[in-house]
Every structure is written in C-alpha cells, then in structure tokens.
N, C-alpha and C positions, 0 to 999 in steps of 0.2 A: 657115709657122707651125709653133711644134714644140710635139708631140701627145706631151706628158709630164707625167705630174702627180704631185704630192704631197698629202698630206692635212695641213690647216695651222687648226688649231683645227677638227677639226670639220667642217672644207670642205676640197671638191678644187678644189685650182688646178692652172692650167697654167703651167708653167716659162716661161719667156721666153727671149733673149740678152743677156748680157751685154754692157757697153759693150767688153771687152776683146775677146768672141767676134765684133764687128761689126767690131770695129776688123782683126782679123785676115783677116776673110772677104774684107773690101772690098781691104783689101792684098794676100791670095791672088788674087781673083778680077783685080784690076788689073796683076798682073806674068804671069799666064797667059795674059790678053788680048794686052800688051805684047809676049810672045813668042810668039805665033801661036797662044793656045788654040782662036782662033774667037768667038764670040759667045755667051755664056750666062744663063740667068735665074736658077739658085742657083752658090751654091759652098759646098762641102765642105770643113769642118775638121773637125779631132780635138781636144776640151777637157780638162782637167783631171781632168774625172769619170769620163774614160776613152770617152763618147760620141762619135760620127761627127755632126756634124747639118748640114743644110741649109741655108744662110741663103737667102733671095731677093734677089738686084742690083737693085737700083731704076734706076740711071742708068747709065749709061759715056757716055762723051764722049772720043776720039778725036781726037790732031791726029800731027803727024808722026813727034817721039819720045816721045809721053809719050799717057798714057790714067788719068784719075777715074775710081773708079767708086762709086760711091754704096751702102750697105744701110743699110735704117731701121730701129732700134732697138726691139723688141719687149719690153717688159719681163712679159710673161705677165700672169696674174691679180692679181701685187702687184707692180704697176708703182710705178717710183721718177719722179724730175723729168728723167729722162733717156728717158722713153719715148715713140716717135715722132721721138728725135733724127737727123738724116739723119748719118751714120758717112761720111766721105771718105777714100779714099788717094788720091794722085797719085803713080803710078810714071811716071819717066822713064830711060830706055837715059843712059848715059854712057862716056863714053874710061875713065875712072878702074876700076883693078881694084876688085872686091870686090861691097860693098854698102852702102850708108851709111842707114841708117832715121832718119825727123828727126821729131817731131811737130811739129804746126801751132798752132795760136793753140786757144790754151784746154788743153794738151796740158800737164802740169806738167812741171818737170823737177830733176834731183837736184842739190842745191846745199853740201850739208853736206860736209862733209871725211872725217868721218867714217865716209861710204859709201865700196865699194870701185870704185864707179861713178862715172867722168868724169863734171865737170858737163856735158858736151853731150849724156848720155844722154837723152833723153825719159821720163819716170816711166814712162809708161804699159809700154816695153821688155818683153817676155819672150827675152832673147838671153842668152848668156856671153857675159864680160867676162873676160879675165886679161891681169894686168901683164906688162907687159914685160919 
C-alpha cells in the first residue's frame, strides 16, 4: 500500500497505482522471475513523478518458459472502476532477438495513421518508436 497523500478539498487522501504503474510492476516483476530473480512479494519501479514505490505481486504461476505474474490495482482514497483490478503480464523466453511487448484483451491499440506508432503498438506502450 503506498503511504502518500494529498490534501483534495479539505481531506487527506492516499494516492493509489496507477493502471500503467501495475501494468509495469507485474511486467518488471515477471521478466526478473523469468531470468532467475528468485521469488518475491513486491517489486520496484520508478514513475513519472520521479518516485521509487513498491507494488505487492499477488500471483506468479510458473511453467517451463514463461511465468504470470499478477498485482491488483490499488486506486488510493479516489478510486476509479479500475480499482481491485488484477494487472497480468505473461513473459515468455524466445529464439527471436530483442523484445516484443504485445498487450492482451482489453489493452487498446494505435490505429490512426496519423500516429508515428505502428498499428501493432499496444496504447498502453511507454517505449521509443523510430523509423527506419
């Protein structure tokens, strides 16, 4: 739980995660498993606001190349319809160089021409993109 607050009319709330901060933790915490971090109950990112914070892994699940790992969406004292949501990645090891981030069902994705983002980005994406 992160122990952050602001003062929002009048009252202190506590900050929450973000659906982007879950999405990230559960992604971190599933390729450090996948590569031998070990077993753990939080995992550590760095946000936008410049904060470290702590998320807690609720699940992992485990088979021979690949590892889920689950964190549930805290949205603090002004929770949205997305709080309590369970957050998934699924890394799996592949032959292929690089890395390839794909989102899952419910996950938008960029379709306008206009963007300078292939449409196989995933919206949700914080990566660079440059042409070729």
């Amino acid at each position: 739980m992160l122990e952050r607050y602001i003062e929002k009319n009048g009252k202190k709330m506590r900050y929450g995660y973000t659906t982007g901060s879950c999405s990230a933790a559960a992604a971190k915490a599933a390729t450090l498993l996948l590569f031998g971090e070990g077993d753990m109950d939080s995992v550590s990112i760095d946000t936008p606001k410049g904060w470290t914070i702590d998320i807690p892994v609720e699940t992992i699940i485990h088979d021979k190349a690949s590892i889920s790992v689950t964190v549930i969406k805290d949205g603090g004292d002004d929770p949205d319809v997305t709080n309590g949501l369970e957050v998934v990645a699924h890394v799996t090891k592949s032959k292929m160089p690089g890395v390839r981030v794909d989102g899952g069902i419910g996950v938008g994705r960029v379709t306008k021409k206009r963007s300078k983002s292939p449409s196989w980005i995933s919206g949700y994406q914080s990566c660079s993109y440059e042409d070729d």
